[in-house]
BADOTOR-861817 format. One record per residue: residue in one letter; y, x, z of N, C-alpha, C in turn. Coordinates in steps of 0.05 Angstrom, whole numbers, plus 5000, padded with zeros to 4 digits. Example, Ala and Ser with C-alpha at 12.3 -4.5 7.8 and 13.67 -1.06 7.14 Angstrom:
a488652645156491052465156493452645156
s495552575142497952735143500152585157
This chain:
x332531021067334030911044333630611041
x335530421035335830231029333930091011
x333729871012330529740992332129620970
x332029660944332829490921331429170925
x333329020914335528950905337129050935
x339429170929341529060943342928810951
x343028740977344828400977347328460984
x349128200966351928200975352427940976
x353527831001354327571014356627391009
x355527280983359027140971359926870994
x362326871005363226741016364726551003
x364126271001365526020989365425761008
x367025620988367425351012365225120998
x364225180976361624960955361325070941
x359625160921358925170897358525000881
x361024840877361524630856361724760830
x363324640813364024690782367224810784
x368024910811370925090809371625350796
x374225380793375025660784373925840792
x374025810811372326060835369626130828
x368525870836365525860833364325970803
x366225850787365225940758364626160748
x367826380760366826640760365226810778
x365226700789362926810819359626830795
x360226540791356526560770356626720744
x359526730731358726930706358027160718
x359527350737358227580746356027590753
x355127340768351627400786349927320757
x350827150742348727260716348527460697
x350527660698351027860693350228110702
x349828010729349728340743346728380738
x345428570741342928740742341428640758
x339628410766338828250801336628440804
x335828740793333528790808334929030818
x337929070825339429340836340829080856
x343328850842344628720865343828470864
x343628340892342328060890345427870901
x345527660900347127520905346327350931
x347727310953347627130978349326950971
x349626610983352426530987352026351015
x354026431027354826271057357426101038
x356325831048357725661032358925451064
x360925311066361625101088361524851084
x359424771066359524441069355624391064
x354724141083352424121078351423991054
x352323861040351223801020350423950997
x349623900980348724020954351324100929
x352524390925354024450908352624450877
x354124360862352924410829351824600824
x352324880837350325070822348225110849
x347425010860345725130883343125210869
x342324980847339324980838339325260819
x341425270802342025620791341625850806
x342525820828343026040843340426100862
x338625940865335925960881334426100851
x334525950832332825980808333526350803
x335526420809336026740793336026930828
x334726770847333227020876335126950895
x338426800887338926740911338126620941
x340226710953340526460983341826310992
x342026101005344926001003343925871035
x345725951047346225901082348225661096
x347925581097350025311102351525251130
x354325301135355025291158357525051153
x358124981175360724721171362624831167
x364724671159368124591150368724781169
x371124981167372825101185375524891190
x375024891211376924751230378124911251
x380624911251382825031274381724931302
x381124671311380524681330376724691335
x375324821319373324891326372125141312
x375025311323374425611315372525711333
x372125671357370625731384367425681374
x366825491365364725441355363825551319
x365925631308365025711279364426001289
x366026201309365126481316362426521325
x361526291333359326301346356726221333
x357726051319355926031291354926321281
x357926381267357126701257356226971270
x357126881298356027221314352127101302
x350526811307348726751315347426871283
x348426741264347926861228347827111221
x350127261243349727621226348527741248
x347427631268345727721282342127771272
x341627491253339127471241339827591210
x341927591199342727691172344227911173
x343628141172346428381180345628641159
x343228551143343128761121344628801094
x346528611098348228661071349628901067
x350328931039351229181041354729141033
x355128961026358028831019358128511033
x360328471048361128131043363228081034
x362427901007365427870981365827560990
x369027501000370127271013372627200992
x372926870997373926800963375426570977
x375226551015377126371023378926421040
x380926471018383426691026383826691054
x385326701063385426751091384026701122
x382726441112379426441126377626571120
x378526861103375727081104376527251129
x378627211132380127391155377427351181
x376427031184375126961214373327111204
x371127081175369227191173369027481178
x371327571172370527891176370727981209
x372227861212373027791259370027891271
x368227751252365427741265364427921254
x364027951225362528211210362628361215
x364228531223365228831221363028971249
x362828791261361628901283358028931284
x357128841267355028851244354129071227
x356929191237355829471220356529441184
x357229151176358429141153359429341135
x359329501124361029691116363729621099
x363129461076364029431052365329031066
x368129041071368428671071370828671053
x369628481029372128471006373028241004
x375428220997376627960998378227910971
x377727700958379727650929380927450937
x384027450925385727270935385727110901
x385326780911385626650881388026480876
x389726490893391726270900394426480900
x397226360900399326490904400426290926
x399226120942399625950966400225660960
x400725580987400625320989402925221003
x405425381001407825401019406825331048
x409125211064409225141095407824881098
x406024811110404424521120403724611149
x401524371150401624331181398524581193
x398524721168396624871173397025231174
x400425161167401125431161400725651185
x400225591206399925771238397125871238
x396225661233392925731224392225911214
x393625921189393526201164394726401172
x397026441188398226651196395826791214
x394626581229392826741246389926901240
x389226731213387526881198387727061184
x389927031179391327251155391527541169
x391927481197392027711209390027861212
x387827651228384327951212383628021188
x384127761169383727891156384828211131
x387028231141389328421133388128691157
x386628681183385228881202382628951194
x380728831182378828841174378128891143
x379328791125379328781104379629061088
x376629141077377229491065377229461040
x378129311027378029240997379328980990
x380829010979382928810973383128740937
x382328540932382628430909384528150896
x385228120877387227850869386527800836
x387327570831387227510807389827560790
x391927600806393927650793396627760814
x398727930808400528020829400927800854
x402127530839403127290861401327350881
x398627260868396627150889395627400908
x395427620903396227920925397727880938
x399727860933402427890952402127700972
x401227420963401427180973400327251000
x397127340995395227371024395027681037
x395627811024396028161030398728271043
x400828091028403228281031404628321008
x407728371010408628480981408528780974
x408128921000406929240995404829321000
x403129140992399329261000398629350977
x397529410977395429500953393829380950
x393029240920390229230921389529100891
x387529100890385929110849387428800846
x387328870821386928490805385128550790
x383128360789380428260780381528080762
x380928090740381427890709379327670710
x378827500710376327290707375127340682
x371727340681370027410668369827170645
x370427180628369726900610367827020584
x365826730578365326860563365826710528
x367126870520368926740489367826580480
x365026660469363026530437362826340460
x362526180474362325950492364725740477
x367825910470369925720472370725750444
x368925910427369125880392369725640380
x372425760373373925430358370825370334
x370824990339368624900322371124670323
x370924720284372124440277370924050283
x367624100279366123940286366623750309
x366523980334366723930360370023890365
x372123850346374523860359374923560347
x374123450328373723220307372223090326
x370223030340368522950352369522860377
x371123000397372022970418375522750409
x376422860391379522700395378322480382
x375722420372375722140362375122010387
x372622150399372321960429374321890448
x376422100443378522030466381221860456
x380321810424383021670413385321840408
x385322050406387322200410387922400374
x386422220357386522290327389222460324
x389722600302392522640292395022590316
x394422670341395922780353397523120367
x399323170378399823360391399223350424
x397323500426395423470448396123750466
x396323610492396923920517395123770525
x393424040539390623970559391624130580
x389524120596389724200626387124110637
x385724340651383424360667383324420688
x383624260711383924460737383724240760
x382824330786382524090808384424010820
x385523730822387223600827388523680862
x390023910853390923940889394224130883
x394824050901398024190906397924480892
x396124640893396824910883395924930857
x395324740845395424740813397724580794
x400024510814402224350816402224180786
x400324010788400023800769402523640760
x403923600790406723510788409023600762
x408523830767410024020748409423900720
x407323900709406023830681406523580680
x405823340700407623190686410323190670
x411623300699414723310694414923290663
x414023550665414523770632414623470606
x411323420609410623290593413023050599
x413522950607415322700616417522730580
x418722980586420823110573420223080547
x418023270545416523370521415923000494
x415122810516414022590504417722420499
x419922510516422622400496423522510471
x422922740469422722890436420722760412
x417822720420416522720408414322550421
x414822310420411822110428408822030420
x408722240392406222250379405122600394
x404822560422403422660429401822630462
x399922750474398822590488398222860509
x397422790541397023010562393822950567
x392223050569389623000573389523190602
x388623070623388123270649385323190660
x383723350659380723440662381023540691
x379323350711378323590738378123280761
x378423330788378423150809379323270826
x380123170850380923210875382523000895
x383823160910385122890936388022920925
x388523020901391422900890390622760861
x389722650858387622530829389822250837
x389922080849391321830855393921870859
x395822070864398022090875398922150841
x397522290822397922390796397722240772
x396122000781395721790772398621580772
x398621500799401321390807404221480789
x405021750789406721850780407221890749
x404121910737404121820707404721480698
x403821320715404521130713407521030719
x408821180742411721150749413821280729
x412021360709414621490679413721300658
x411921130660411420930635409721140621
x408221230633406121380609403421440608
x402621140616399321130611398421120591
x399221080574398921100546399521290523
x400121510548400121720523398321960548
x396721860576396222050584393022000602
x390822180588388822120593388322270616
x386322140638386122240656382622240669
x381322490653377422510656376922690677
């Protein structure tokens, strides 16, 4: 018989402050850690925001490099060398959509039983990486015994439009986001944004959160009604291109960007 805690091997690309990541930690602080323990194989060497959390509540966290198309030859080999010294898990839960496909290429042979995959995205249309994905997409759709999504799109997107498989709701937790008048007075004074009509937005600056779009909108929205303002919260490698384009509608001044 198996030794309590149970381990299960979350697969991510950092443990930053992302969507992903966020709910990844409400569950692992939630779950029971003396029945399931939490692993994470993460791909970048540096230090993610929650690493020091995740050591503190029995985690592990294993560090392998960036997946790269042309050094797939060397990431298999990485992993045959990892689940060769690590192969007691009893689940591996993978959260990078169609690069869980390589991970499981190698797992399964491990004796893995359980390899789950949640899809968080509904894609990224055609780029110069789209062959790539097709080719991952393909183990992982052979390997994959549990199929999860955050919502129909994002299933279909990496599964298929006739697969099966769960949607997982994101775990939030409410009394965290309890309207406080205090704290709402407090924040529009710091941001200047007093006695306005205020759209927010939280999310990391990249193509599949199509920031583009929300401008647009807002573009519209601010010829109706100029006593109001877009506040967009997050970072990434479209943070300057989003920038640019608020500025190319004349609307730095009605649009904060933290």
């Amino acid at each position: 018989m198996e030794k309590l805690p149970y381990r299960v091997l979350q697969v991510v690309t950092i443990m930053n402050r992302g969507g992903i990541e966020t709910m990844i930690m409400n569950h692992y602080r939630a779950v029971d850690r003396t029945k399931i323990q939490f692993d994470f194989l993460v791909h970048r060497q540096e230090k993610g925001d929650y690493d020091d959390e995740i050591e503190q509540l029995g985690g592990r966290i294993y560090r392998a490099f960036p997946i790269r198309p042309w050094k797939y030859i060397y990431y298999f080999k990485w992993l045959k060398s990892f689940f060769n010294k690590n192969n007691d898990y009893i689940a591996i839960h993978a959260h990078i959509q169609e690069n869980s496909g390589l991970v499981f290429k190698v797992a399964h042979r491990f004796n893995i039983k359980a390899l789950i995959s949640t899809s968080h995205t509904a894609g990224y249309g055609i780029d110069y990486k789209y062959l790539f994905r097709v080719y991952a997409k393909y183990y992982l759709n052979k390997y994959c015994t549990h199929k999860m999504a955050c919502g129909n799109m994002a299933g279909e997107h990496l599964y298929g439009k006739n697969s099966e498989f769960i949607i997982i709701h994101n775990a939030i937790d409410v009394a965290k986001f309890k309207y406080n008048v205090n704290i709402r007075n407090k924040i529009r004074h710091e941001l200047n944004i007093e006695n306005k009509f205020v759209i927010g937005n939280v999310a990391r600056f990249h193509k599949g959160k199509n920031h583009t779009f929300i401008v647009d909108v807002f573009n519209e929205i601010n010829k109706k009604d100029n006593n109001c303002c877009l506040v967009l919260v997050g970072d990434g490698e479209e943070f300057e291109a989003i920038k640019s384009k608020v500025e190319s509608f004349d609307l730095s001044s009605n649009v904060t960007l933290l």
